[in-house]
C-alpha positions in Angstrom: -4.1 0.5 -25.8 -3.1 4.5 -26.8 0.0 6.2 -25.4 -1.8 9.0 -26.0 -5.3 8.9 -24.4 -3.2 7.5 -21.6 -1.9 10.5 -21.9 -5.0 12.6 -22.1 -6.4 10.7 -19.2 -3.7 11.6 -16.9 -3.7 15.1 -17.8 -7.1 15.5 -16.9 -7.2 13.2 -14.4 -4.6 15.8 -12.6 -6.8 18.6 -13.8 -4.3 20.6 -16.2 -4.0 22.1 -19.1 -2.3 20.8 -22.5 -0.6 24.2 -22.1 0.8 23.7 -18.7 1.9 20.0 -19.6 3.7 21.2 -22.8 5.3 23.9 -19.6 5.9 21.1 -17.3 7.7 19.0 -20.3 9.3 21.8 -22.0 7.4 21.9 -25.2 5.1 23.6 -27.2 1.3 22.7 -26.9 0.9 21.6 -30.3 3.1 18.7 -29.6 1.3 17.9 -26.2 -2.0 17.4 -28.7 0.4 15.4 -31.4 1.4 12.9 -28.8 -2.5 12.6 -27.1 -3.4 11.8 -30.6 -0.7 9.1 -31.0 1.0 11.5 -34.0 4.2 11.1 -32.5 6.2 8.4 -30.9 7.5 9.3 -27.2 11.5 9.4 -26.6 12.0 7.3 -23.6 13.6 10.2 -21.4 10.2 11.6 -22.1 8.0 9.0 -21.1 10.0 9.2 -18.1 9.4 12.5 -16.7 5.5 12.2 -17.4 5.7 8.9 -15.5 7.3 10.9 -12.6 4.5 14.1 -13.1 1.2 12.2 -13.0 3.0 10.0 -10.6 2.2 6.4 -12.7 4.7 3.5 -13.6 6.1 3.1 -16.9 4.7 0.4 -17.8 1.2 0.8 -17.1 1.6 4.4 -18.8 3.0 2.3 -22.2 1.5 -0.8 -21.6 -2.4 -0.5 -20.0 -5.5 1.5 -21.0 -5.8 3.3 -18.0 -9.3 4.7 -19.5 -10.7 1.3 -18.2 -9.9 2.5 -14.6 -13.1 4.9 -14.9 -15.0 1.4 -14.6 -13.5 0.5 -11.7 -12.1 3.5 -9.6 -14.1 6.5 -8.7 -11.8 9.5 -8.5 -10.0 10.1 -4.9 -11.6 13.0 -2.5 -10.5 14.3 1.3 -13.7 13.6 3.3 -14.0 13.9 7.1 -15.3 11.2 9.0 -16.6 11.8 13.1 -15.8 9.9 15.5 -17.3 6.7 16.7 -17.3 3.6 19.3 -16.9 0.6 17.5 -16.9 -3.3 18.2 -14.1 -5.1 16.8 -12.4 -8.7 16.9 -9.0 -10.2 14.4 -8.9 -13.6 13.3 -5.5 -15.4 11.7 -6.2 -17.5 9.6 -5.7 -19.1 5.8 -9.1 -16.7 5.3 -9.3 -14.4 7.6 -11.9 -12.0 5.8 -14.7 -14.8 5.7 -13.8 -16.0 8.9 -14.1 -12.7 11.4 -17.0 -11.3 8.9 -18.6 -14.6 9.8 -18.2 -14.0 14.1 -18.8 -10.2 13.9 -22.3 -11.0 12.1 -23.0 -13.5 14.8 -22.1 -11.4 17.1 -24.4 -8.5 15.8 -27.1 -10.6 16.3 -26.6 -12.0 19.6 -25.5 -8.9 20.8 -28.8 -6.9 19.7 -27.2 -4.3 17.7 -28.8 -5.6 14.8 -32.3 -5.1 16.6 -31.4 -1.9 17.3 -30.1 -0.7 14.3 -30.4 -3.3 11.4 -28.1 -0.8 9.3 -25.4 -1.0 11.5 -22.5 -0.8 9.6 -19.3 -2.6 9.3 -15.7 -1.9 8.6 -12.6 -3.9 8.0 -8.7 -3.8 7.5 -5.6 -5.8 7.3 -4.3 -6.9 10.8 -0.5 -6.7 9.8 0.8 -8.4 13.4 1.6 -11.5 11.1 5.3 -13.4 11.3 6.6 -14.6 8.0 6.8 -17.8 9.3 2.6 -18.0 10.0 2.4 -16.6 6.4 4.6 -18.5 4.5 4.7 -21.8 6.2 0.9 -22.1 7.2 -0.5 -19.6 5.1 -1.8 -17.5 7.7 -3.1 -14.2 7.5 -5.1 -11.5 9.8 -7.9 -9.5 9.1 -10.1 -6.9 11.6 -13.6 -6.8 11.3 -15.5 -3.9 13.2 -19.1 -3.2 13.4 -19.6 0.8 14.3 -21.9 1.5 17.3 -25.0 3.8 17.7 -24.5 7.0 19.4 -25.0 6.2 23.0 -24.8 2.6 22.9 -24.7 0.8 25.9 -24.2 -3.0 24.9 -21.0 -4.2 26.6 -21.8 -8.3 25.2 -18.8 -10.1 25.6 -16.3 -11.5 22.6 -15.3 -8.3 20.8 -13.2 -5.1 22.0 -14.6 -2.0 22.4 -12.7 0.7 20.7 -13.0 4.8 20.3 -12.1 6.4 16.6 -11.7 9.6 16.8 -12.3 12.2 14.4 -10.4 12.2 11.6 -9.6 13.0 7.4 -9.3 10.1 4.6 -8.5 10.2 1.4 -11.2 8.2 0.1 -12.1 5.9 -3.4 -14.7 4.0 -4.3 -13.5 0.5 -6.6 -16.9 -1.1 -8.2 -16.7 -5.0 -8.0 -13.7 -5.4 -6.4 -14.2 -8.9 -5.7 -14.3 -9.3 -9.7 -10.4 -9.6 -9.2 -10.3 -8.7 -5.6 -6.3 -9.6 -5.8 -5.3 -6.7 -8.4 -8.7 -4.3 -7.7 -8.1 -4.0 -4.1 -4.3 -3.6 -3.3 -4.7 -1.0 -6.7 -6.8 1.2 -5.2 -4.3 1.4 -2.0 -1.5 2.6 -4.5 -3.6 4.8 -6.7 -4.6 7.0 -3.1 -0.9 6.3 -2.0 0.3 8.1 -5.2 -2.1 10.8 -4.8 -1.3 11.6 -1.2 2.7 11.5 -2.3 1.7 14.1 -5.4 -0.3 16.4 -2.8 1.8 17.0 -0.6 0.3 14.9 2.3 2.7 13.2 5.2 1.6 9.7 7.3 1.6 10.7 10.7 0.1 7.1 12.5 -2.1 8.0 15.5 -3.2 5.4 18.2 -6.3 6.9 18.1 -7.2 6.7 14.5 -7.5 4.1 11.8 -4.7 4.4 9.4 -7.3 2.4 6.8 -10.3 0.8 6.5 -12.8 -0.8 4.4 -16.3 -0.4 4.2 -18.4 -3.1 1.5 -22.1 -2.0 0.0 -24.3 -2.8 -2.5 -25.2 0.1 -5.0 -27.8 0.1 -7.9 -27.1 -3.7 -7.6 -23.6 -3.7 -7.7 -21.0 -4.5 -4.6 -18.7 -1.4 -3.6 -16.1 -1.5 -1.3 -14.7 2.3 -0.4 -11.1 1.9 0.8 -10.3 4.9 3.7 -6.6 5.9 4.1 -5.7 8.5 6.8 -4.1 11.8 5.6 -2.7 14.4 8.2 -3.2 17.7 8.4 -5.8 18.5 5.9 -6.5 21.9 4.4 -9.3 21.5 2.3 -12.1 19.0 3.8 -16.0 17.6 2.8 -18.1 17.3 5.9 -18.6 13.9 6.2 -21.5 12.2 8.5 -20.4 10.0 11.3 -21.1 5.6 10.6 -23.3 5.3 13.3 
């Protein structure tokens, strides 16, 4: 582990100069570059306030190579994503993930869609309706899994709800082999887009209409990707983004 190409990461992670870090910290450059080459050792008061900046916990700024996170974390972007009919069903249980993955397939296939479109693809997210006492003296948990509809579908086969998303923006990322440690990876990935929205600027607004996250599992160049959505409000700046269906 380096303080300092922790450092160095962050700054260009956030896209600035060493100039207008040595502004933000009150310093000259030439001691920005001393402390991303590890020349001098960081008063805590100042590891502090870069914590703060980038935003990123002390201890992982002191304590992690946060280089390694290229490996696993693509960087965040604001894409747009249409709106679509989907098919969707929640299952509580001690694995809920395996279990509703396991009926919505099923279902696909019963149903036809998978005839119809073989790529259909499928979402999922937390179902967060859960009482302490389920969790903690069963171990129960909930989990939605959704299967997005072709444009102008018509199936109405029974055992799933039929819902409307409507158009909306995500701050997206992308972790590569999440299910490597699908425990730290995963829930990560939520804070590292949480902390970006909070350093952007961007509010949670819910919307009854919209997903407030998702995520959507694929294989890439042989390796499994799972892209975790998280709704933003009120976007300025968005990438066009294709509908699922």
């Amino acid at each position: 582990m380096s303080l300092g190409k922790n450092i160095q990461y962050l700054r260009k992670q956030k896209k600035i100069t060493q100039e207008q870090l040595a502004e933000e910290m009150s310093v000259s450059r030439q001691t920005i570059s001393k402390w991303e080459a590890d020349e001098i050792v960081l008063e805590l008061n100042k590891l502090v306030v870069l914590s703060d900046l980038f935003p990123c916990k002390l201890d992982a700024l002191v304590r992690e190579n946060l280089t390694d996170y290229d490996k696993i974390y693509s960087a965040i972007t604001i894409k747009r994503v249409e709106g679509f009919r989907m098919a969707r069903y929640v299952m509580v249980t001690p694995r809920p993930e395996d279990d509703v993955n396991r009926y919505m397939d099923d279902w696909a296939k019963m149903s036809g869609l998978l005839t119809v479109k073989p790529d259909a693809k499928k979402i999922g997210w937390d179902f967060p309706f859960v009482s302490s006492e389920l969790q903690n003296r069963f171990g129960l948990r909930g989990y939605v899994a959704a299967y997005i509809l072709p444009e102008g579908s018509e199936t109405d086969y029974p055992g799933v709800e039929y819902a409307d998303q409507a158009q909306a923006d995500y701050a997206v990322i992308t972790i590569y082999d999440p299910f490597a440690a699908a425990f730290e990876r995963i829930p990560n990935a939520y804070k590292k887009v949480l902390e970006y929205l909070q350093a952007n600027g961007f509010k949670e607004r819910p919307r009854d209409d919209i997903l407030s996250c998702f995520e959507y599992v694929y294989e890439k160049d042989g390796m499994t990707c799972m892209d975790v959505y998280v709704y933003v409000d009120s976007v300025s700046k968005t990438e066009a983004f294709t509908s699922f269906s």
